[in-house]
N, C-alpha and C positions, 0 to 999 in steps of 0.2 A: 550701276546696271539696274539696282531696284526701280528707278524711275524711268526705264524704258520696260521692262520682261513682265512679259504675258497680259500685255491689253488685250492681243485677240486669243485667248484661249479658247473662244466659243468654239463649237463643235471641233471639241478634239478629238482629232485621227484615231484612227486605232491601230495600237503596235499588231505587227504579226504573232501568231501563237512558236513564240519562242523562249529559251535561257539563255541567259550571257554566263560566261565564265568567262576570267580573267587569263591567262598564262603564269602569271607569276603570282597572282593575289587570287589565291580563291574565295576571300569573303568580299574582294571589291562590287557583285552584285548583288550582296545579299539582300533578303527582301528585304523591307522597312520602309517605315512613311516619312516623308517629307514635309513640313511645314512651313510656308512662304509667306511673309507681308511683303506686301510689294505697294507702288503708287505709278499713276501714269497719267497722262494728258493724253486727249485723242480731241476730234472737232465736234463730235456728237454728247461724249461724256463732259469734255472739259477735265479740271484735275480733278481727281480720285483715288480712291482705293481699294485695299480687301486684302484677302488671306484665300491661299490656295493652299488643297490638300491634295497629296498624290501619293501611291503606293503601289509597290507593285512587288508579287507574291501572296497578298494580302487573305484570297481565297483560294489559290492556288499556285503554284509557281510561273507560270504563264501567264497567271493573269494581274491586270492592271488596272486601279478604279484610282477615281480623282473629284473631288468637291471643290467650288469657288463661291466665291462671295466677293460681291463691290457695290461700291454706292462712290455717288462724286456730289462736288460743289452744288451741280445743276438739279441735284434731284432726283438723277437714274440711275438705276442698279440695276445685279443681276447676280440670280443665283443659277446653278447647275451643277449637275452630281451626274457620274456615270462608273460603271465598269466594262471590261472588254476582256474576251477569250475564256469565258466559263466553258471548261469542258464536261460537257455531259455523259455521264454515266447509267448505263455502260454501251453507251456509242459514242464510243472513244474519239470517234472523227466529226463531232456534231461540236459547234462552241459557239456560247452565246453573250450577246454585251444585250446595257440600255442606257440610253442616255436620257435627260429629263432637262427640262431648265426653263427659265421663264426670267424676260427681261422687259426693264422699261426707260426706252430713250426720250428724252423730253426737248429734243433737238435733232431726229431724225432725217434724214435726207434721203428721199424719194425719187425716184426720177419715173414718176406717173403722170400721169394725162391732169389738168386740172390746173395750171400756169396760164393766168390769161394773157399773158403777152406772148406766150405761143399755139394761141388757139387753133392754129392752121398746121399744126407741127406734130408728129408723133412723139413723146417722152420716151426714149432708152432706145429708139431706134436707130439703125448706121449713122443718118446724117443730121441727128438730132442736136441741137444745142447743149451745151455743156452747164448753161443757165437753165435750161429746161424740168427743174426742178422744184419740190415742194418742201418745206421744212416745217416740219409736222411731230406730235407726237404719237412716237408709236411702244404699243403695247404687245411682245412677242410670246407666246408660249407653248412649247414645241414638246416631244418625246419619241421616243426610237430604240424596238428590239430590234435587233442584228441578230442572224440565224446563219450561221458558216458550215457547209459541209465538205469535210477535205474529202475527194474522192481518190478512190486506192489506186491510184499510176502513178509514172512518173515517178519525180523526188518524196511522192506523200505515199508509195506504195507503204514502203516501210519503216518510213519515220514521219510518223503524228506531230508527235511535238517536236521542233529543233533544237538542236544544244551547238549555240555558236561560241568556238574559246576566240578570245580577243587579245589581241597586242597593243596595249595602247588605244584602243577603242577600235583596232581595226581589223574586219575578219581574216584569220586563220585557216580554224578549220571548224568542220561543221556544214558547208554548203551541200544544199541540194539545188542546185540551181547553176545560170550563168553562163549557158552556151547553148546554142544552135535554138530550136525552135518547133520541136517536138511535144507535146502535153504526155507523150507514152512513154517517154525517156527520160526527160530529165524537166525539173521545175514542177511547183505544187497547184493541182489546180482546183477549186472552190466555187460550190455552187451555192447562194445567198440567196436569202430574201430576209426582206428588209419591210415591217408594218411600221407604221409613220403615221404622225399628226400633227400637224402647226396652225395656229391660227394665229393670225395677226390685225390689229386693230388700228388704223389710221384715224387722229381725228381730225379733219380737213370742214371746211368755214359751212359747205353744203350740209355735216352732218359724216358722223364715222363712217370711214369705209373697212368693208371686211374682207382678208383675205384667209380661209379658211380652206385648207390641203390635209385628207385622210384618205389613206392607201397603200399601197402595195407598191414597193421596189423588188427586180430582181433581177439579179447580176451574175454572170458568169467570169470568173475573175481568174488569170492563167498570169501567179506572179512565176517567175523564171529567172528571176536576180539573183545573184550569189547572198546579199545581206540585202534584207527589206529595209533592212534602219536607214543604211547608207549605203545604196546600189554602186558598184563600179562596173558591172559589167552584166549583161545579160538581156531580159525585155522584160516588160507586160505587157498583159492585155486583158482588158473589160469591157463588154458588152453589155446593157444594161439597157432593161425597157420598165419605166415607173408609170403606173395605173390610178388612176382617179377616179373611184366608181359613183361621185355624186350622191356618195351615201350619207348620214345622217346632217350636221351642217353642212355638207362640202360646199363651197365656192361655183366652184362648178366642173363639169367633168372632162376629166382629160388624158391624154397618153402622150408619153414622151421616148423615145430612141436616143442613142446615146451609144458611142464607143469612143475609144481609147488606145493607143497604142503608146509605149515608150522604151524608146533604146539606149544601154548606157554600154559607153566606147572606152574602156581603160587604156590609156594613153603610157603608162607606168610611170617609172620613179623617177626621180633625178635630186641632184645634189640639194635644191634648194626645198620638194618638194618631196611627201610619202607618199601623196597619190593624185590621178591627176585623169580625171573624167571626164567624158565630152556627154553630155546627158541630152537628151532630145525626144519631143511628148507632140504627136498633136490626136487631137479630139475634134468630134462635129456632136451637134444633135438636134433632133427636126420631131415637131408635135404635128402628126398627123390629122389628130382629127381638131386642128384648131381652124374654127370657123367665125367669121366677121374678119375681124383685122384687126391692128394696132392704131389705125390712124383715125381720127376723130368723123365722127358720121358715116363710117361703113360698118355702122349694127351694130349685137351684141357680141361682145366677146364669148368663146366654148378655150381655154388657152390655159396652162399653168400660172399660176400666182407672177410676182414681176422677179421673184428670188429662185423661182423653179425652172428647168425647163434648160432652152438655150438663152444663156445667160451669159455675160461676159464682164469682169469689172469684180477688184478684191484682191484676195491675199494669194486666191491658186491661179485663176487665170488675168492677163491683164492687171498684172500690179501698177502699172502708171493709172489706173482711175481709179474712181470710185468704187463703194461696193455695188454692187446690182447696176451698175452703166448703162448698159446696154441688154437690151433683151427682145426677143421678136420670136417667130416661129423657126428658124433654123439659124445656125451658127456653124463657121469652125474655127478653128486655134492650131495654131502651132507654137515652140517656145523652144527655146536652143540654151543650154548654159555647159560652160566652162566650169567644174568643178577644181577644187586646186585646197588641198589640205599641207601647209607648208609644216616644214621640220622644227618651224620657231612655232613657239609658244606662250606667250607671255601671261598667259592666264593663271598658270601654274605658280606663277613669281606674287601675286597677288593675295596677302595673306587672309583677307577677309571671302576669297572666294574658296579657300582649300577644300572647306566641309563638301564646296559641291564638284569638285574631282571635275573638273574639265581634262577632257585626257588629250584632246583637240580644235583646232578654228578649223572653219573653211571657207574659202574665199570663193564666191560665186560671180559672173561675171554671165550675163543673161539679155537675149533679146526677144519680144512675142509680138506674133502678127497676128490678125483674124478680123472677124465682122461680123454681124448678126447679118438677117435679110427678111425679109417676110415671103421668099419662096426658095426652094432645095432645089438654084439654079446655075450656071455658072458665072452668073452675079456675085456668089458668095469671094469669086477670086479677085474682084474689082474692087477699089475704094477702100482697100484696107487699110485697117487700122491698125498701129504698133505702138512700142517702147522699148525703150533699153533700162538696164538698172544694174547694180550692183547689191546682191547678198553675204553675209556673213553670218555664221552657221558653227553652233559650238556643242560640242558632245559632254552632259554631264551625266556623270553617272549613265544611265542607261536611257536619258532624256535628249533629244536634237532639240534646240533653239533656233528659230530662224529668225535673222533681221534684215529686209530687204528694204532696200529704197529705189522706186523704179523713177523714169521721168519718159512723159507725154507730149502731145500737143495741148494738154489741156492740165497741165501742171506736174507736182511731184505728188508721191505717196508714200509713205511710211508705212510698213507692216511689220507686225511680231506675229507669231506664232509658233506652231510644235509642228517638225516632221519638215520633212522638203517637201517642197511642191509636188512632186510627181516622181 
């Protein structure tokens, strides 16, 4: 498993401000760090490696920080360090992460303008070539405070932090969440903002191009799931509008919209199976003030970088393509999975995994449609685009694993990462 686990740890998720407690094992969560070498192959890195650090308690019981480091064959690495869920004192509902990292691909793939055998062609647009690509080296380096405020209703009236007890990795008791669709009754709801900066350095045959984003996210986030780790039943929902004030380098200036919804269906038990979810996400999002276009000689671009914005292609949306695929001035998505946590386990029988307490798999079983467009019209419901794929999804320790492999019209993809999709 070391030669597949955690190629993509890049921006990792952040857990909820919660405790695990076991049922039968009360030191099964205790805090403590983790220590991983690992090795992996990808199309960009090629083979490589590094050492991840992760812990969680470390500064608080809630909270959860992690360090990585890698380098490969080709030349590119990448470091990154974060923490998530500092509760501040003494406003006790205020909690804060940051993330930092800086990377360098020396085999990058771009799907930007600049392909002269598609000179007449938009890059990452709907009906854009799947060759419509630049492979380039690119220079990444990003950072991100996260600013959470629980606000007092609801499930967060009078519990701040959750204390979820676990059976097996699976919640008990402990929920504030997980039914009907009220913010004043039931489910915790969170007002964020989010200061950001990334700039990224393409060096292409004209001379580097820059893409440089500093600004303001902020989100209104209404989780109402029984467990954030592993939803079975419940919603969310985020609305989210990210600002570009064109201020010191920026690229240039922009605003993007953005919402969210998702619903998870518990289906219940049965002989073969502990749990058995029908999970369901879809998302749009439209850059208003984007002016010129994407398509070669209609002006200058006013639009989020090609990684910002409505974006479609990677590990959360559109796992059959590439990363950044597709991108334009508005988008939507939807995405359907079959969750299914069976009663076998074989991981537990595996002596070299014990240290890391797999307490379950999960078998995912997933399809997504959507499309970019360059107008918020009902063009977005035409020419869509999809995949299907197959996930498997393991619980260690207080850690979710994903490995997904989805398939396209434009090939297969392989993704690892932390956290479910959605």
């Amino acid at each position: 498993m070391l030669l597949l686990i955690l190629p993509v740890l890049f921006a990792r998720p952040a857990r909820g401000q919660y405790v695990l407690e076991d049922m039968r094992d009360p030191n099964r969560y205790a805090p403590g760090p983790v220590f991983l070498p690992f090795l992996f192959y990808t199309s960009s890195y090629r083979l490589g490696g590094g050492m991840v650090w992760s812990s969680t308690g470390l500064l608080q019981p809630q909270t959860d920080s992690f360090g990585l480091a890698l380098g490969s064959v080709n030349g590119s690495y990448s470091l990154q360090a974060g923490f998530h869920n500092f509760q501040v004192q003494p406003i006790d509902r205020l909690f804060v992460g940051f993330e930092a990292g800086f990377s360098q691909e020396n085999q990058f793939t771009a799907f930007i303008n600049g392909n002269r055998e598609f000179s007449r062609e938009a890059a990452g647009s709907n009906r854009s070539s799947k060759e419509n690509f630049l492979t380039l080296q690119d220079d990444d380096g990003w950072g991100q405070v996260s600013l959470s405020y629980l606000l007092p209703m609801g499930g967060g009236l009078d519990v701040v932090v959750n204390h979820y007890v676990l059976e097996d990795g699976l919640a008990k008791e402990g929920m504030t969440g997980g039914f009907g669709w009220n913010p004043l009754t039931t489910g915790r709801t969170y007002l964020q903002l989010l200061p950001n900066y990334e700039y990224q350095t393409l060096e292409v045959a004209s001379g580097d191009a820059h893409y440089d984003t500093n600004g303001l996210q902020f989100n209104v986030l209404y989780d109402n799931t029984d467990f954030p780790l592993n939803p079975s039943s419940g919603n969310t929902t985020r609305l989210s509008v990210q600002r570009d004030f064109g201020l010191f380098n920026s690229t240039n200036t922009w605003t993007t919209y953005s919402g969210e919804f998702s619903q998870f269906i518990d289906l219940g038990q049965s002989r073969l199976f502990r749990q058995q979810v029908l999970a369901l996400d879809a998302w749009t999002s439209y850059s208003p003030t984007w002016h010129g276009g994407n398509r070669p000689g209609e002006g200058p671009r006013t639009a989020p970088p090609f990684y910002q914005g409505a974006m479609l292609g990677g590990q959360q949306r559109f796992r059959g393509f590439e990363d950044n695929r597709f991108h334009d001035r508005a988008a939507i998505y939807a995405s359907a999975e079959l969750r299914l946590v069976p009663t076998w386990n074989p991981f537990k029988k595996i002596s070299i995994l014990k240290d890391a307490d797999i307490t379950w798999m999960q078998w995912a079983i997933f399809a997504e449609a959507g499309r970019v467009s360059n107008e918020y019209s009902p063009d977005l419901l035409s020419h869509l685009k999809g995949d299907v794929g197959f996930g498997l999804r393991i619980l260690a320790k207080d850690t979710l694993v994903r490995f997904d492999i989805a398939a396209s019209s434009e090939g297969y993809q392989l993704w690892v990462g932390l956290s479910e999709p959605f």
